[in-house]
N, C-alpha and C positions, 0 to 999 in steps of 0.2 A: 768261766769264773767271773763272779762282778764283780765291780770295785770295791763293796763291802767284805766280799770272800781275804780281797788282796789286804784290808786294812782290819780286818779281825783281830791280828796280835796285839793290834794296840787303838782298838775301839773305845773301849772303856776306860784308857786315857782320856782320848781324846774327847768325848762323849759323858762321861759315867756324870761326872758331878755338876754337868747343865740337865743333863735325864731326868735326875734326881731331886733336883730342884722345882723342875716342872713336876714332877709326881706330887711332892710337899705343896705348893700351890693350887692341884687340882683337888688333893681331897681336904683343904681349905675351902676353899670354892662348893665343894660337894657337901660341908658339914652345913655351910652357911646356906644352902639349896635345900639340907635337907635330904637331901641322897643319897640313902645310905644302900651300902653296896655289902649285903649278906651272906654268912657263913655259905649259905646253900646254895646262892647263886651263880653263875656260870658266867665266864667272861673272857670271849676273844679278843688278844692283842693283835694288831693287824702289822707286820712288819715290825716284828718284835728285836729285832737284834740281839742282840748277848740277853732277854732276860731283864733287864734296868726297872722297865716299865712294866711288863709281867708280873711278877716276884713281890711286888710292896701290897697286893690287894687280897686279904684274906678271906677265900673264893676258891671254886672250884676253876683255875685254870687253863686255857689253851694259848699259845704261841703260833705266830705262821709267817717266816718270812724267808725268802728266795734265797738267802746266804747261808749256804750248806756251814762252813767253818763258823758263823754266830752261832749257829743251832749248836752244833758241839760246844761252845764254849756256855750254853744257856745249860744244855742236857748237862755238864758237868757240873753245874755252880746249881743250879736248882731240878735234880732229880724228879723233886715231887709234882711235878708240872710237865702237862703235856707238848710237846713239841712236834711240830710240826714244816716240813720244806714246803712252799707255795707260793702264791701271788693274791697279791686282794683282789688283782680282776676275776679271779676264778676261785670261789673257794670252794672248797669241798665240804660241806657241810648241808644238810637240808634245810628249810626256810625254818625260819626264828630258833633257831638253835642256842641262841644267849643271849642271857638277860641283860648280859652289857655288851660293847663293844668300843674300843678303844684302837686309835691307832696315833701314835705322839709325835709329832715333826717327820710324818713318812709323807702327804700326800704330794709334795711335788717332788717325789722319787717315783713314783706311778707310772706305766708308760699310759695307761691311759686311768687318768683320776677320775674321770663320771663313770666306768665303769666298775671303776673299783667303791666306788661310795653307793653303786646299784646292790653289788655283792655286800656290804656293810650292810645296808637297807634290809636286804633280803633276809639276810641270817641271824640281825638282830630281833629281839624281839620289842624294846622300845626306848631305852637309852644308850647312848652315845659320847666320846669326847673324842672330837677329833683336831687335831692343830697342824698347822703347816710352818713353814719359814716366813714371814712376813714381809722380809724382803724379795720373797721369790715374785718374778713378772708376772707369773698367771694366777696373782691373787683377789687379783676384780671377779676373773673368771672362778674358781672356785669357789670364793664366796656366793655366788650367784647358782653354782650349782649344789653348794650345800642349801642355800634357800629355797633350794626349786624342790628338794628332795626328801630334806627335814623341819622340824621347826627349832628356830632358834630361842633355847631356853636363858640362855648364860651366854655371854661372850668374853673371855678377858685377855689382854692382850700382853705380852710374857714379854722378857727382855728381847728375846730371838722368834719366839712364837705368837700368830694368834689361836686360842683355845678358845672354842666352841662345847656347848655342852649341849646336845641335842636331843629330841625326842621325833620320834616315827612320824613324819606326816602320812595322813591317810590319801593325797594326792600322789597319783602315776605309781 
């Protein structure tokens, strides 16, 4: 069990309305970019929790994230959405599978984050938004390997998060 599994009943106290917040920020950010994210289009959350981040983008849908008890509380609050148990280091999906790909204050929960931002790489087909903790310590270092990996479209920096808004480098 992880620790997300043990804090499920009351994740989206804890959680739901900083989530949320950052979701209202990013598709500001997205209108002023211009990217706009369509009916038709496909869009993995990468360590989705309850659903928060999933749920608000009017899209074809997928969730993936290793806390069995989130997924149950996502699959009950939003049916219409596919769910999914896994890890961003390994996704199971075949290369550019979604035209978006998001993952919202997960990447220093990673056990290993360059692997998991290879799997994002991989599966996406060419935009991106990915944020971390800002205060977390290996944030020189993630930034340097989101640099190495994508290109940096948008940056903006959230009360708790920094938010990235990426496009595919054709490097590595």
């Amino acid at each position: 069990m992880t620790y997300y599994d043990e804090i499920a009943e009351g994740y989206e106290e804890l959680h739901g309305e900083e989530q949320q917040r950052k979701i209202k920020l990013i598709k500001a950010e997205l209108k002023k970019m211009h990217w706009n994210i369509k009916k038709e289009d496909t869009l993995l959350d990468v360590a989705c929790g309850t659903g928060l981040t999933t749920a608000p983008w009017q899209c074809k849908r997928t969730g993936i994230d290793p806390a069995k008890k989130l997924l149950e509380k996502a699959k009950k609050k939003y049916p219409e959405i596919v769910w999914m148990q896994g890890v961003a280091e390994q996704l199971s999906f075949p290369d550019t599978s979604f035209d978006w790909i998001i993952s919202i204050t997960a990447l220093q929960n990673f056990d290993d984050p360059e692997k998991a931002l290879l799997e994002m790489k991989r599966t996406g087909k060419g935009k991106f938004i990915i944020s971390f903790l800002k205060k977390s310590d290996k944030r020189e270092d993630f930034i340097k390997k989101i640099k190495k990996y994508f290109v940096i479209v948008n940056k903006v920096e959230e009360d708790k998060d920094l938010i990235f808004f990426l496009k595919k480098s054709n490097l590595k």
